[in-house]
C-alpha positions in Angstrom: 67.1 134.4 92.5 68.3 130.9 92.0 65.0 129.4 93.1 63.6 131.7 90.2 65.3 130.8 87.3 63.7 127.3 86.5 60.7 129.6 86.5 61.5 132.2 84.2 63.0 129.8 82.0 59.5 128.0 81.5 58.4 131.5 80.8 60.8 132.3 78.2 60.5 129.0 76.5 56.0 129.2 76.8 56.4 132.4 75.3 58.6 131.4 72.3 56.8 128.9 71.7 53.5 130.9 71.2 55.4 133.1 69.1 56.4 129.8 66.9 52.3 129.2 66.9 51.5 132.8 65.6 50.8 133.6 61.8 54.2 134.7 59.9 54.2 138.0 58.0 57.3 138.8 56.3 58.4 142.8 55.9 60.7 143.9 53.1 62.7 147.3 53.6 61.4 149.8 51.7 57.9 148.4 51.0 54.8 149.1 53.4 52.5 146.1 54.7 48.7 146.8 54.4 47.2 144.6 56.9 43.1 144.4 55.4 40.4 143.9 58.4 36.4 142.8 58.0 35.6 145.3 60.3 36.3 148.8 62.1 40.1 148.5 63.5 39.8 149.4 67.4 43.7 149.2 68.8 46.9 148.6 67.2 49.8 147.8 69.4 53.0 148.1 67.8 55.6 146.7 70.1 58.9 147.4 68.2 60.2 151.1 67.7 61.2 150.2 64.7 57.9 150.1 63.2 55.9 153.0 62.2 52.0 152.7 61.4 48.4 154.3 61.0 45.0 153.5 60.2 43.9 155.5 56.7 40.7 153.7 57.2 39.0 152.2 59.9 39.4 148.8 58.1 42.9 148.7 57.1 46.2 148.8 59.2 49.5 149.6 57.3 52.9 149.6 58.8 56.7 149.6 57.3 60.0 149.8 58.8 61.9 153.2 59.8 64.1 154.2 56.8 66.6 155.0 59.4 66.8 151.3 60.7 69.9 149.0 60.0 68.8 146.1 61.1 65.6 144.0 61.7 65.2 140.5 64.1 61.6 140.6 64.1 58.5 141.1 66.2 55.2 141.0 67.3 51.9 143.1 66.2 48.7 142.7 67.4 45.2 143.8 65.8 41.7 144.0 67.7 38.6 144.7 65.8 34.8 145.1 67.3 34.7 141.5 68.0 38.1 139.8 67.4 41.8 139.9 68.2 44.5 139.0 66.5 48.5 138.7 66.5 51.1 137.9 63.7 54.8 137.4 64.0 56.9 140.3 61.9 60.2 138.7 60.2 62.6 140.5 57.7 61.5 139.8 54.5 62.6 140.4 50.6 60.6 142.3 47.4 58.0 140.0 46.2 56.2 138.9 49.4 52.8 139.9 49.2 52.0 143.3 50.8 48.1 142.7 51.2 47.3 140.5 54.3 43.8 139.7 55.0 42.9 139.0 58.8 41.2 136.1 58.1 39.4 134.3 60.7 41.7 131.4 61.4 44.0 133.7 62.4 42.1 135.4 65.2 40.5 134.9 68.2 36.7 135.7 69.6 36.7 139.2 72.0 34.1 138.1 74.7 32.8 142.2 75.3 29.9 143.1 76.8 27.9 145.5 75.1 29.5 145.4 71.5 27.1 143.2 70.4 27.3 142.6 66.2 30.0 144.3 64.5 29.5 147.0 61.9 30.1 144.4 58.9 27.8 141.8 60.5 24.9 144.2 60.6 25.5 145.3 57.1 25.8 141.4 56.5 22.2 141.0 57.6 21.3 144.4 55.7 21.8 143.1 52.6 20.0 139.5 53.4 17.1 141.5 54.3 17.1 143.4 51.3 17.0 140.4 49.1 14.4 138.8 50.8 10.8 139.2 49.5 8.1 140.7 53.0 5.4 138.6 53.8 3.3 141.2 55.4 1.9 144.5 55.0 2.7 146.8 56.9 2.0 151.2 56.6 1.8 152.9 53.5 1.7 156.6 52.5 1.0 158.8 50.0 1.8 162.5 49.5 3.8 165.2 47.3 3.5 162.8 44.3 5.4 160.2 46.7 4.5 157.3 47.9 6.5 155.5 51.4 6.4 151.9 51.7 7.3 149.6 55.8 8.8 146.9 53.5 9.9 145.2 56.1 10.8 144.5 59.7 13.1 142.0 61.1 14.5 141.0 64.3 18.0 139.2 65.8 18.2 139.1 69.5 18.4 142.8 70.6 18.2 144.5 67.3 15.4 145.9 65.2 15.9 146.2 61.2 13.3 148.2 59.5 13.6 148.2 55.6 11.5 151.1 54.0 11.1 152.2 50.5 9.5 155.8 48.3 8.8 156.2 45.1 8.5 158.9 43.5 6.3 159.7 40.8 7.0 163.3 40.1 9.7 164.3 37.4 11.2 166.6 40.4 14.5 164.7 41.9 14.3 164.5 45.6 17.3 165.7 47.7 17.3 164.0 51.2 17.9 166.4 53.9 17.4 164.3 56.8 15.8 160.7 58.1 14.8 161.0 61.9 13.2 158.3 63.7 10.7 159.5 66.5 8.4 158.2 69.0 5.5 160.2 69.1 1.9 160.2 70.6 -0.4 158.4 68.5 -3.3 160.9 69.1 -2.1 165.5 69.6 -5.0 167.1 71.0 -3.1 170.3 71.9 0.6 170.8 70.1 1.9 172.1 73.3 1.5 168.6 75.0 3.3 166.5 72.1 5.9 164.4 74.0 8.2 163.4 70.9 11.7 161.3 71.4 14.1 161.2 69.0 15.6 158.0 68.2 18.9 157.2 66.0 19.8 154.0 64.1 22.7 152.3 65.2 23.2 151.1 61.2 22.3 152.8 58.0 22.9 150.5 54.8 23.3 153.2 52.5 24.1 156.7 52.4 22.3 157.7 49.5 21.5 161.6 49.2 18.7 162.0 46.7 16.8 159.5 44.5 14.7 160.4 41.2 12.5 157.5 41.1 13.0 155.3 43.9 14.7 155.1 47.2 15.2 151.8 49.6 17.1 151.3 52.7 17.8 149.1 55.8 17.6 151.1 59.3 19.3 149.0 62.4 17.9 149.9 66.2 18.6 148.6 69.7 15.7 146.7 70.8 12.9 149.1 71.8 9.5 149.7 73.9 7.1 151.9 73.9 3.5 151.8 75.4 0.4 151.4 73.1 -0.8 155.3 72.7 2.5 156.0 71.0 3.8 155.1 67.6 7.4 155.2 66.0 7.2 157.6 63.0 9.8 157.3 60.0 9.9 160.8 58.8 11.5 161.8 55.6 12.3 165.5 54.9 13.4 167.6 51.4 16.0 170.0 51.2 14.4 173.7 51.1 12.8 175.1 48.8 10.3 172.2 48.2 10.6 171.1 51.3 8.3 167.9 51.1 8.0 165.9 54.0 6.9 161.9 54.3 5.6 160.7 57.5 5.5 156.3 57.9 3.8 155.1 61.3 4.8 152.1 62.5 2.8 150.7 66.0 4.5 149.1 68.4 2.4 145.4 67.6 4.1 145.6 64.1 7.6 145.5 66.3 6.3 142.4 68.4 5.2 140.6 65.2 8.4 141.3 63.1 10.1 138.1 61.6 13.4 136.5 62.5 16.5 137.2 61.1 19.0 133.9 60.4 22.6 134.9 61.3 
């Protein structure tokens, strides 16, 4: 035991001093501490059992003490998002401290995980750049119903696809979304029963919108795709019953090899 104290003494001492290193959040009785991240929360650990906390949205941690607690020394909480982590030191603090803390990015440190590629805030990041920016080529058009669909459009960043299509509509009848599916599809049906159709999802939508009157945008996000040259991804719009009107974009698989970069 002896032999092991010198150690354990240089582990004591390495670990206080990361501790002294860690960002300093100060929490009042009484008062909860909203802890604001840029993307989706993934794991809270909450060391001290006298700290109670939740997520009431998937981008913001809040956390007070126990009203039944008489005394506080301080602690440790640490916060990992999509593609960060991050750890602040807890000490007793007084009314007036700010109850708002933004993880910002000095404060956290790169998660190295394979497969999580962009997080949900740097998609919708790049979402919004791509919607700003004017296309240089063009690509499928479609009329129908008094509608007309427009392959804005597409973009690509390492492994993902970002397809921004646009309608218009030129009827005075609003146009209730009922669904936006995504499907790869044989170019040319000679006999229905030998369609071979798969159903693709986005990993990102930019907007949620549920019916437009004059014109609808958005920005669709994919994992890299391929598909042989009889087949053709089909964007397919659909109405909410009764009218039911449905809009059909094609978009062949050499539009997806010539799509344009995307600057992160």
């Amino acid at each position: 035991m002896k032999k092991l104290l010198p150690y354990l003494f240089l582990l004591f001492a390495a670990f206080a001093h990361a501790q002294d290193k860690l960002p300093v959040v100060y929490l009042p009785e009484n008062l909860t501490i909203h802890f604001i991240s840029p993307e989706p929360v993934q794991y809270v650990d909450i060391s001290d059992k006298n700290l109670i906390g939740d997520l009431p949205l998937k981008n913001v941690l809040r956390i007070k003490l126990k009203d039944s607690l008489k005394t506080f020394t301080g602690s440790v909480i640490t916060i990992a998002g999509e593609k960060y982590i991050a750890q602040y030191q807890l000490l007793p603090g007084y009314p007036g401290v700010p109850t708002e803390i933004n993880i910002n990015p000095a404060d956290t440190r790169p998660l190295d995980i394979s497969g999580i590629g962009l997080s949900q805030n740097q998609l919708k990041l790049l979402c919004l750049k791509l919607y700003t920016e004017g296309a240089e080529k063009k690509l499928d058009k479609v009329k129908a119903f008094g509608l007309k669909g427009q392959v804005n459009h597409i973009a690509t960043l390492g492994d993902y696809i970002f397809l921004d299509i646009a309608f218009k509509n030129k009827t005075n009848l609003k146009y209730d979304i009922e669904d936006f599916r995504f499907k790869i599809d044989d170019k040319k049906v000679t006999k229905a029963s030998n369609i071979q159709s798969v159903e693709i999802n986005p990993l990102f939508v930019l907007s949620g919108v549920p019916s437009f009157s004059k014109y609808y945008r958005n920005v669709f996000v994919f994992k890299k795709m391929s598909f042989p040259g009889n087949k053709v991804l089909r964007a397919e719009l659909s109405e909410q019953q009764i009218s039911g009107r449905v809009v059909t974009l094609s978009i062949n698989y050499k539009d997806l090899l010539g799509a344009d970069t995307i600057d992160f």
